[in-house]
Backbone as JSON Lines, residues from 0, in Angstrom:
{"i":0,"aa":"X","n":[23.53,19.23,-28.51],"ca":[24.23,18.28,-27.66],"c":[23.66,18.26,-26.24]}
{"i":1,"aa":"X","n":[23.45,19.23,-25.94],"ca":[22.91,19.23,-24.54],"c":[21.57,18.59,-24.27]}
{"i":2,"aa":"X","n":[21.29,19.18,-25.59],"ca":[19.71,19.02,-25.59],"c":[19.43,17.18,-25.15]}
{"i":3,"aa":"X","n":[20.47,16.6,-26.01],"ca":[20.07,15.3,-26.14],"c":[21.01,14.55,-24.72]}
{"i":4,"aa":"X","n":[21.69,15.23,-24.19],"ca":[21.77,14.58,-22.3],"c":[21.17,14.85,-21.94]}
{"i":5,"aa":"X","n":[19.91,16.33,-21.71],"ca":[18.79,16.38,-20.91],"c":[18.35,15.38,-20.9]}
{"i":6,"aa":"X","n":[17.64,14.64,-22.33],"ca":[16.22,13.94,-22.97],"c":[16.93,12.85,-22.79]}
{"i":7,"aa":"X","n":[18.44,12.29,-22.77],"ca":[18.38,11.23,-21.82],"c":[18.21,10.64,-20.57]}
{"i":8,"aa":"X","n":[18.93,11.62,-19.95],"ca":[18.7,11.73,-18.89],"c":[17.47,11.17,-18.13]}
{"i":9,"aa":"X","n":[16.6,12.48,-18.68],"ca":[15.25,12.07,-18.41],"c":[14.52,10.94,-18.44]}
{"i":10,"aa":"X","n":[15.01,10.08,-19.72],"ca":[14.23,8.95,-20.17],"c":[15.1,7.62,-19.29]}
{"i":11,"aa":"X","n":[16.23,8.23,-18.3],"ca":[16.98,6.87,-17.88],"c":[16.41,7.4,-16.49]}
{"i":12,"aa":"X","n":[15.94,8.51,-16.1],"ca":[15.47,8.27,-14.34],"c":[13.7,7.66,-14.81]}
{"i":13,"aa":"X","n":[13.16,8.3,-15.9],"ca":[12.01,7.71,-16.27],"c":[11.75,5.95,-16.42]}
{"i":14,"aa":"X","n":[13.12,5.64,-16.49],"ca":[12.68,4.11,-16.39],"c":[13.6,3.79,-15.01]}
{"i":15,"aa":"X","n":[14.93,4.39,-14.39],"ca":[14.56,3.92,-12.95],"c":[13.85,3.97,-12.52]}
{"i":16,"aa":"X","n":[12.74,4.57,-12.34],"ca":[11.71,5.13,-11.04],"c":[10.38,3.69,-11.8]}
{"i":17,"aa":"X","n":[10.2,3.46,-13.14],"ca":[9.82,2.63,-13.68],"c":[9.54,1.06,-12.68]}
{"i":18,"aa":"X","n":[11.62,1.09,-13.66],"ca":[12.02,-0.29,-12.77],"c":[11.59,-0.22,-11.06]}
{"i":19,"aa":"X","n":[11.99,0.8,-10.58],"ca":[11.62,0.57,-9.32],"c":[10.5,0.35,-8.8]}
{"i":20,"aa":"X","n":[9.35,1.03,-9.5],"ca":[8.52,0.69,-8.71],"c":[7.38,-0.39,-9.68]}
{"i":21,"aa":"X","n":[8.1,-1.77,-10.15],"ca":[8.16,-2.69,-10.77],"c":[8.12,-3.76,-9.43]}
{"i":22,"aa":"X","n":[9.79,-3.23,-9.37],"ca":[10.11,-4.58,-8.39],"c":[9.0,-4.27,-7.01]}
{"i":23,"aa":"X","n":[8.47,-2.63,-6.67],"ca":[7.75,-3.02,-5.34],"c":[6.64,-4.0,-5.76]}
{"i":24,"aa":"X","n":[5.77,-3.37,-6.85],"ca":[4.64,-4.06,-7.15],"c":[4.44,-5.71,-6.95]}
{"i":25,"aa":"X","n":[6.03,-6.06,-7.48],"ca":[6.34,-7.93,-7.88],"c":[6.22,-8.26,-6.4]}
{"i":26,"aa":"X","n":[6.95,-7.54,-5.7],"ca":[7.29,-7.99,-4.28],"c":[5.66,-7.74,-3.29]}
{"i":27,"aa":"X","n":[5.14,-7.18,-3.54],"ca":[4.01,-6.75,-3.03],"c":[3.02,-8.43,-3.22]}
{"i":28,"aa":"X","n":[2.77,-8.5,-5.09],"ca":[2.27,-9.66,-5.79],"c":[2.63,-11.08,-4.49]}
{"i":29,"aa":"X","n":[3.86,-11.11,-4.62],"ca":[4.57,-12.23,-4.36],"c":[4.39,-12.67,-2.63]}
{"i":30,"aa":"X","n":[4.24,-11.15,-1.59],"ca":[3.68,-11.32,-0.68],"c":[2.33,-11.97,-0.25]}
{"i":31,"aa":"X","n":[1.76,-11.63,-1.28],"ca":[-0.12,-11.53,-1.32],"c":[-0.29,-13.28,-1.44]}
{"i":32,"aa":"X","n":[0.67,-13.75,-2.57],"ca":[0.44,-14.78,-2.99],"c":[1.0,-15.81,-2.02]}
{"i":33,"aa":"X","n":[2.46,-15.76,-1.1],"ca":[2.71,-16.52,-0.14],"c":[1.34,-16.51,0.85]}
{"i":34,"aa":"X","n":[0.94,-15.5,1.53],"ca":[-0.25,-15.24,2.68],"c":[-1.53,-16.05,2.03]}
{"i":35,"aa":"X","n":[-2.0,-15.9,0.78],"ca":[-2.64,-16.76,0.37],"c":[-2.7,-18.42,0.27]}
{"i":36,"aa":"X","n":[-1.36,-19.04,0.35],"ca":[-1.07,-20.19,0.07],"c":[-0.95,-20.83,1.74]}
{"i":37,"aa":"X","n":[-1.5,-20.04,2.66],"ca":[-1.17,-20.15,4.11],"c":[-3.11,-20.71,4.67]}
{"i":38,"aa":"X","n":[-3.9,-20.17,3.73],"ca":[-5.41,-20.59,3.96],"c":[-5.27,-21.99,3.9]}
{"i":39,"aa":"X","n":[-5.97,-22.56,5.05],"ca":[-6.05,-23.87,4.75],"c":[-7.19,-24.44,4.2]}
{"i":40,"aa":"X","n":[-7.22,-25.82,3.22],"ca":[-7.96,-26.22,2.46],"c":[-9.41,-26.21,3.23]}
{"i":41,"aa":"X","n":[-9.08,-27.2,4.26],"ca":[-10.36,-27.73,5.76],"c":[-10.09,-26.81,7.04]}
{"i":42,"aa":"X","n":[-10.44,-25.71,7.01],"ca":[-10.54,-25.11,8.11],"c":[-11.68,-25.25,9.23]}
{"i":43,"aa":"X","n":[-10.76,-25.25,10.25],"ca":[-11.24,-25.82,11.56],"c":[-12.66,-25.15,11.68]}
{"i":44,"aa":"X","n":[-13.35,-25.53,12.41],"ca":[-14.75,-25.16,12.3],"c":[-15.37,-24.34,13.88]}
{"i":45,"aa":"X","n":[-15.88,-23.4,14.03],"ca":[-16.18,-22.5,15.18],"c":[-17.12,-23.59,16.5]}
{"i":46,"aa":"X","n":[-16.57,-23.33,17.37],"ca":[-16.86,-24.27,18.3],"c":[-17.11,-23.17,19.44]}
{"i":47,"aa":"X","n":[-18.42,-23.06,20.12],"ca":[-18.74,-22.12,20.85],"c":[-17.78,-22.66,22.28]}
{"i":48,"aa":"X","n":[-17.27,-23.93,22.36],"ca":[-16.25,-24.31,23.63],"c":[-15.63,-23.78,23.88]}
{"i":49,"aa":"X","n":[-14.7,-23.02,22.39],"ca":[-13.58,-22.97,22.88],"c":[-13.4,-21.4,23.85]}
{"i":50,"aa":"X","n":[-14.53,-20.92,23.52],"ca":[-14.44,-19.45,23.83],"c":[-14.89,-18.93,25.69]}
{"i":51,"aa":"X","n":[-14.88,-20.24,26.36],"ca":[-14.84,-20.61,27.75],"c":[-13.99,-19.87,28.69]}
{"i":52,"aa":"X","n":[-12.86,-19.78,28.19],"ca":[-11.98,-18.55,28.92],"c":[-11.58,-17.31,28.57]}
{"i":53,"aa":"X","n":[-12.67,-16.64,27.8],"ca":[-12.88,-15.27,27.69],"c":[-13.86,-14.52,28.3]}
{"i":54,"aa":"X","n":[-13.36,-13.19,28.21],"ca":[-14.12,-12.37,29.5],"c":[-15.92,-12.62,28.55]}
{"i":55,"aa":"X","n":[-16.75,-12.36,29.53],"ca":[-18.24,-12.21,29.39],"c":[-18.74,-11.81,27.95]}
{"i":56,"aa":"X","n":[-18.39,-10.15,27.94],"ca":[-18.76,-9.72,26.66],"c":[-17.98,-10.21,25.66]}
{"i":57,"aa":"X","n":[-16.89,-10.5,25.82],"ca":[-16.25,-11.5,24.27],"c":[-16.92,-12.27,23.86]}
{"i":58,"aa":"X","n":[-17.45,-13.35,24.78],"ca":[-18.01,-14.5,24.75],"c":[-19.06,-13.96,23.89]}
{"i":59,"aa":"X","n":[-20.03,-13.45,24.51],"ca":[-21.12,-12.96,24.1],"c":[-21.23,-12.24,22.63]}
{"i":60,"aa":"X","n":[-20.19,-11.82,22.46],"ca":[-19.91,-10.94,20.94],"c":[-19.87,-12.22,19.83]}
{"i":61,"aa":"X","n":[-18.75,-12.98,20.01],"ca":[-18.46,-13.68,19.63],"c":[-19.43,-15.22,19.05]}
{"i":62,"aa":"X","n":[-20.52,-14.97,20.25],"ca":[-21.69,-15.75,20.12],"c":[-22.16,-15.66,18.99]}
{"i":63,"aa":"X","n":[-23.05,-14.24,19.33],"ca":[-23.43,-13.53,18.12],"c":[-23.13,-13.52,16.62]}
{"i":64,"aa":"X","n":[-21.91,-12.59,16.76],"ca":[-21.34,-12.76,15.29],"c":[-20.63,-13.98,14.49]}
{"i":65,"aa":"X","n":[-20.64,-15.3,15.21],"ca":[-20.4,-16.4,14.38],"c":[-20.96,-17.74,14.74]}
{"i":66,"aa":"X","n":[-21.71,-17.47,13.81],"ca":[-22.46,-19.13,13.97],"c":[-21.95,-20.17,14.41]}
{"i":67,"aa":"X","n":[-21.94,-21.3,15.12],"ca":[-21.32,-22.2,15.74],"c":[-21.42,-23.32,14.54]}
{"i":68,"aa":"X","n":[-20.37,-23.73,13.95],"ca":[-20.22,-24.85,12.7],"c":[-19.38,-24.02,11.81]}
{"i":69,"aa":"X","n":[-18.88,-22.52,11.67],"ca":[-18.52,-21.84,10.54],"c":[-17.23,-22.1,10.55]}
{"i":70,"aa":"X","n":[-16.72,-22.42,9.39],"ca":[-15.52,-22.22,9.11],"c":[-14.62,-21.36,9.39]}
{"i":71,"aa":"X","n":[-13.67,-21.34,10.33],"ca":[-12.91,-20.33,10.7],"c":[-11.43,-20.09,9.95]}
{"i":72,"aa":"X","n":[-11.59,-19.22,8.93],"ca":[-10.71,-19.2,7.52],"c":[-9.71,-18.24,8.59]}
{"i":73,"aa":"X","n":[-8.78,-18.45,8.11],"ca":[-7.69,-17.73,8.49],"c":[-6.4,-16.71,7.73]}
{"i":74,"aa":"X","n":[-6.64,-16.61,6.26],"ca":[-6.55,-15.62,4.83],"c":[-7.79,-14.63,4.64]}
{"i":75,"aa":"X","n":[-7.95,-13.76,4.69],"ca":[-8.56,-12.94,3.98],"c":[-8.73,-11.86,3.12]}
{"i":76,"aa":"X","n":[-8.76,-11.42,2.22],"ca":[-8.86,-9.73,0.95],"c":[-9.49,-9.37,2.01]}
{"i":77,"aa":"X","n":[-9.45,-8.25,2.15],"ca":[-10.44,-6.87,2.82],"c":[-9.96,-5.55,1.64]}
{"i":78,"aa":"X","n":[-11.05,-5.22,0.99],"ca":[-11.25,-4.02,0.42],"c":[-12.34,-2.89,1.14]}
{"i":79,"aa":"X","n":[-11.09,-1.49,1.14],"ca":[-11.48,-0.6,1.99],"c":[-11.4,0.74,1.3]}
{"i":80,"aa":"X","n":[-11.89,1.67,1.5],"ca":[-12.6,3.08,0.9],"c":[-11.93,4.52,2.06]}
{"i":81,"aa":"X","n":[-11.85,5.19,2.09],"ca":[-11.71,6.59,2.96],"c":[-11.17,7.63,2.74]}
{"i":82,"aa":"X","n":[-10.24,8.0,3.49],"ca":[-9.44,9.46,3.65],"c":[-7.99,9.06,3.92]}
{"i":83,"aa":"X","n":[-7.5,9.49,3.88],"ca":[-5.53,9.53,4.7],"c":[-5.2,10.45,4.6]}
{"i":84,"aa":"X","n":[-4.86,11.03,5.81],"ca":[-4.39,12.37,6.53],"c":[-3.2,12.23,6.27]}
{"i":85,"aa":"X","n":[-2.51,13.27,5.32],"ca":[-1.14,13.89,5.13],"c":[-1.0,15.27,5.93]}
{"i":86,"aa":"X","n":[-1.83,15.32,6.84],"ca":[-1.54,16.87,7.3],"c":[-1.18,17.0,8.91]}
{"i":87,"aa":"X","n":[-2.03,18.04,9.49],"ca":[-1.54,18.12,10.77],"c":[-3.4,17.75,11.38]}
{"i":88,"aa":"X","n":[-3.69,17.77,12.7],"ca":[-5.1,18.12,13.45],"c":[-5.73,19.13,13.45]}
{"i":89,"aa":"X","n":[-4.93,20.6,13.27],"ca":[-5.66,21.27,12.5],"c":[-5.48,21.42,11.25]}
{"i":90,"aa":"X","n":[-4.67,20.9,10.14],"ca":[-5.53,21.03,8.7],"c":[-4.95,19.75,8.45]}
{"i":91,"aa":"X","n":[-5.55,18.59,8.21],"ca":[-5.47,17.55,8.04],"c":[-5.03,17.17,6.33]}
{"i":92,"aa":"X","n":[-5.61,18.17,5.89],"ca":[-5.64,17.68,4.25],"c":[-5.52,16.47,3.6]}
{"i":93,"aa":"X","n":[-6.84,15.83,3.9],"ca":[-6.87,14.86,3.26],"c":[-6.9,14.33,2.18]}
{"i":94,"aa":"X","n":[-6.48,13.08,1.54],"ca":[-6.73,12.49,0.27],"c":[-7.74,11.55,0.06]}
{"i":95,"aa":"X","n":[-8.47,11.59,-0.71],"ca":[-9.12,9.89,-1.18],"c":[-8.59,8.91,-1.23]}
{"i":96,"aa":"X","n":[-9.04,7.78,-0.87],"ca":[-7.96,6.86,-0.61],"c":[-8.65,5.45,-1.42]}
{"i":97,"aa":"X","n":[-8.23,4.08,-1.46],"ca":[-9.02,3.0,-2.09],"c":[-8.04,2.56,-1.37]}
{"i":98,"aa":"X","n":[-8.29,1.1,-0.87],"ca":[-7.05,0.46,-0.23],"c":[-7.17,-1.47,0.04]}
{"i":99,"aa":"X","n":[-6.42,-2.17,-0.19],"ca":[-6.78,-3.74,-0.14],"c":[-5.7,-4.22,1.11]}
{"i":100,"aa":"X","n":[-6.55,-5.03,1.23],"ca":[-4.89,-5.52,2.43],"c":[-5.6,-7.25,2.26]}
{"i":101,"aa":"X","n":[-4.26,-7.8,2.4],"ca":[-4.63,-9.57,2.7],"c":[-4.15,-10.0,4.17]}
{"i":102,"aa":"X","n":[-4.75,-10.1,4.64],"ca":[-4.74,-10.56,6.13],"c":[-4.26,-12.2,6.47]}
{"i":103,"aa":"X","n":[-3.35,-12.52,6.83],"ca":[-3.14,-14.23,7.34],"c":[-2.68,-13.92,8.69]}
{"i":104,"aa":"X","n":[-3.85,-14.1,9.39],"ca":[-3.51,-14.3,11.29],"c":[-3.54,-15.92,11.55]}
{"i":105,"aa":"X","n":[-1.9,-15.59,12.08],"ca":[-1.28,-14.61,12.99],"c":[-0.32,-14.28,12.16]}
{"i":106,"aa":"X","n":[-0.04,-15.26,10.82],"ca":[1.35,-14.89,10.21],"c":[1.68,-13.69,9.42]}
{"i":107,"aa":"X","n":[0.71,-12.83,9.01],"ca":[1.36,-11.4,8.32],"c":[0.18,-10.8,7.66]}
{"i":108,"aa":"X","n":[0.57,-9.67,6.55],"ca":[-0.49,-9.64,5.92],"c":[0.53,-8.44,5.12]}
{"i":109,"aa":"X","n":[-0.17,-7.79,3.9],"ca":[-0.28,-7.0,2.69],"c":[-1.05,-5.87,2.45]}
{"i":110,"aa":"X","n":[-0.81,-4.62,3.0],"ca":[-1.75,-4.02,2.96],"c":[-1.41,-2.59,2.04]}
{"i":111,"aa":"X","n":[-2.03,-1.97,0.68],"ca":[-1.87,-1.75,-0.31],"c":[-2.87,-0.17,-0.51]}
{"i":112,"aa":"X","n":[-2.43,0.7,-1.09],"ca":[-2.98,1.67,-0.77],"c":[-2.7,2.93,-2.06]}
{"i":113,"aa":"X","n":[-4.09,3.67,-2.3],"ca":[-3.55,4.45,-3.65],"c":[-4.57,5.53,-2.91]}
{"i":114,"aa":"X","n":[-3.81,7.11,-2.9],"ca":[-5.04,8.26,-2.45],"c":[-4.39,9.0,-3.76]}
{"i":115,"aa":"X","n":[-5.22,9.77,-3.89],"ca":[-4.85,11.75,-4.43],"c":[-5.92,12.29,-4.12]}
{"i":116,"aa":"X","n":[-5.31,13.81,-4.65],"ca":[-6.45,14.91,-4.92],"c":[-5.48,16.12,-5.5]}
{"i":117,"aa":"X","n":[-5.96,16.39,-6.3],"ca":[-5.95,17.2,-7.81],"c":[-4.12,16.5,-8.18]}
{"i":118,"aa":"X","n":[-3.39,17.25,-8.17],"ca":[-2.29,16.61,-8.83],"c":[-1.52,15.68,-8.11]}
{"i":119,"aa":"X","n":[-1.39,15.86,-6.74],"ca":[-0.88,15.24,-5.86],"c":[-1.36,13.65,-5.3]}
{"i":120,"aa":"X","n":[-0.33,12.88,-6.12],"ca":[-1.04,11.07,-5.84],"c":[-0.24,10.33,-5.14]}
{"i":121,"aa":"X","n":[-0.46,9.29,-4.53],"ca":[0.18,8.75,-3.07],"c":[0.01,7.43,-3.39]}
{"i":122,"aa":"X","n":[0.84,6.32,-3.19],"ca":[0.49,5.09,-3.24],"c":[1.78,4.4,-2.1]}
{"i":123,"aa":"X","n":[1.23,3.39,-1.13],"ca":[1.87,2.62,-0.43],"c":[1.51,1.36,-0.4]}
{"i":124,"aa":"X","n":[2.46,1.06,0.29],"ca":[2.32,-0.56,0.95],"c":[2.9,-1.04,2.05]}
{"i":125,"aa":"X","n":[2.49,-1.93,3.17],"ca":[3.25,-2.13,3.89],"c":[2.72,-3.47,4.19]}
{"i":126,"aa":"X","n":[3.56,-4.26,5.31],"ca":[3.35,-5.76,5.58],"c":[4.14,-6.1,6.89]}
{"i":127,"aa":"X","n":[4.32,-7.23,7.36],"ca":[5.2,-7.25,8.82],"c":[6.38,-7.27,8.26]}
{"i":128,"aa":"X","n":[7.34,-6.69,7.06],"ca":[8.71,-6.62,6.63],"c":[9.02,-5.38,6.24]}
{"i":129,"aa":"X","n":[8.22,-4.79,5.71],"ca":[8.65,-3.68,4.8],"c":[7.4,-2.64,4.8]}
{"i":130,"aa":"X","n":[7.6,-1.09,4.91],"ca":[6.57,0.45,4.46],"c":[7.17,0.63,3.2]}
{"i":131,"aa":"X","n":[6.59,1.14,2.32],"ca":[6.86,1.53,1.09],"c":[5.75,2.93,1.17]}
{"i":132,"aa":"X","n":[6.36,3.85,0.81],"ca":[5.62,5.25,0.35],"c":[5.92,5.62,-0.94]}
{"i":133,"aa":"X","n":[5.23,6.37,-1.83],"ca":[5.55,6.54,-3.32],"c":[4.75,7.81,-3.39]}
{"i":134,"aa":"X","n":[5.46,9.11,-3.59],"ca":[4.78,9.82,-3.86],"c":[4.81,10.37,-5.62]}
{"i":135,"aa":"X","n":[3.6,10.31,-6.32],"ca":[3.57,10.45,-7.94],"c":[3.74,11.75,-8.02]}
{"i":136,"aa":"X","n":[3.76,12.93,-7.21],"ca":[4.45,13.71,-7.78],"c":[5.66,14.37,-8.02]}
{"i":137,"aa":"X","n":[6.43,13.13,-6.79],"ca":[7.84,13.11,-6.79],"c":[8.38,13.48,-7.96]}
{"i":138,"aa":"X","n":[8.45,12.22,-9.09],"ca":[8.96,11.83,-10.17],"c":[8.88,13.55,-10.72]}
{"i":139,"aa":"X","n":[7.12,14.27,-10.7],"ca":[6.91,15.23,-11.81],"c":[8.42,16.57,-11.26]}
{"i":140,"aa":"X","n":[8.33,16.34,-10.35],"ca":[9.18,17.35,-9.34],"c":[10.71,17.12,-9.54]}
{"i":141,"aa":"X","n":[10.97,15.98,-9.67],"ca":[12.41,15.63,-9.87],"c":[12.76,16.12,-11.32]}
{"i":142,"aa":"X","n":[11.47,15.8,-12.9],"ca":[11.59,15.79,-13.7],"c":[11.5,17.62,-13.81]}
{"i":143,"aa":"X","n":[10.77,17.91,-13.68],"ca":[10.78,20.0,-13.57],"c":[12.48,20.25,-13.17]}
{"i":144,"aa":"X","n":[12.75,19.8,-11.69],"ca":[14.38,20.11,-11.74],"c":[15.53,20.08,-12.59]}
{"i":145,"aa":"X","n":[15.51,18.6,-12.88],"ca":[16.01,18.01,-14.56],"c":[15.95,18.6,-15.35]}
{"i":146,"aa":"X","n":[14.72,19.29,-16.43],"ca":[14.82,20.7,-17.22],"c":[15.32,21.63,-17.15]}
{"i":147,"aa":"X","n":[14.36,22.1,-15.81],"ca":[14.57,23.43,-15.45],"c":[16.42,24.06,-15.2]}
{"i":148,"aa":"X","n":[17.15,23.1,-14.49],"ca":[18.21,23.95,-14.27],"c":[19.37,23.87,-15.22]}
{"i":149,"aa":"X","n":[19.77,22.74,-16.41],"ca":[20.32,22.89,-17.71],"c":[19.52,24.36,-18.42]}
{"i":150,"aa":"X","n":[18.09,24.49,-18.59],"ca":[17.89,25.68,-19.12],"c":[18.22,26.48,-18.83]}
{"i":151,"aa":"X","n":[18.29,26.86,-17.88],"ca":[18.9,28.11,-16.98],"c":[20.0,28.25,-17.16]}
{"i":152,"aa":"X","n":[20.8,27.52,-16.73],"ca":[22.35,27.58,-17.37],"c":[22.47,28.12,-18.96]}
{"i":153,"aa":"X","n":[21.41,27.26,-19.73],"ca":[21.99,27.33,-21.4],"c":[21.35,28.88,-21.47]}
{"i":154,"aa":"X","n":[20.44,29.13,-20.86],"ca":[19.98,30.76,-21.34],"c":[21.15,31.44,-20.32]}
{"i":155,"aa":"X","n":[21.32,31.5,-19.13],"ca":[21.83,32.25,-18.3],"c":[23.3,31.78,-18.0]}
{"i":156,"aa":"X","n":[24.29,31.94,-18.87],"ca":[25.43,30.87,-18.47],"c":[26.33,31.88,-17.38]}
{"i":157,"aa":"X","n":[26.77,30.82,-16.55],"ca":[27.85,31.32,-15.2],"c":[28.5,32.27,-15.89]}
């Protein structure tokens, strides 16, 4: 009898944590896809004029890095690679990281994020509404508790 409220148990936070992190994903989707629908078809085109009342080196940067006629898109994917510091300055302990973000300036953006290293896995998201943190070994940690302290009881009773 017990046995089988553990193993439900288990299998009903196994699909909250499921469901939940369902709906971030949808909501994440659903962000990406509004910011996307914000690119415009004919985007305005780079005009070295307009950049007349910026300081010197802007100007000058700005020269440079964009051709005068380019389309100045205003949606973009950016896929990005690194580290993310879960630690302190002196031990930083970092994770590997992979990370996407969709950019719509000025109106918002989506930015999406998965690290680990050895068991310990991390996934977020955030945007101008909402941080989301998810740590994957939460769940394993919640689920060890869940076992662990019915057993204890059934071997070791009060």
């Amino acid at each position: 009898m017990l046995t089988n409220v553990i193993f439900i148990l288990i299998v009903l936070t196994a699909l909250a944590f499921s469901a939940w992190r369902w709906y971030d994903h949808r909501a994440d989707l659903q962000a990406r896809n509004r910011l996307a629908t914000m690119q415009p078809t004919r985007p305005t085109r780079f005009d070295p004029s307009t950049l007349v009342d910026l300081p010197e080196t802007a100007r000058r940067f700005f020269l440079y890095a964009i051709e005068p006629g380019t389309p100045l898109y205003t949606v973009t994917n950016i896929k990005m690679t690194g580290q993310f510091r879960m630690g302190t300055n002196a031990d930083p302990k970092y994770l590997e990281m992979t990370a996407t973000q969709t950019l719509a300036a000025p109106t918002g953006f989506v930015w999406k994020m998965r690290a680990s290293r050895g068991v310990i896995s991390l996934s977020a998201s955030d945007s101008e509404s909402w941080t989301r943190f998810w740590r994957m070994d939460l769940p394993l940690s919640i689920l060890v508790v869940a076992v662990s302290v019915p057993m204890i009881l059934w071997v070791w009773p009060l």
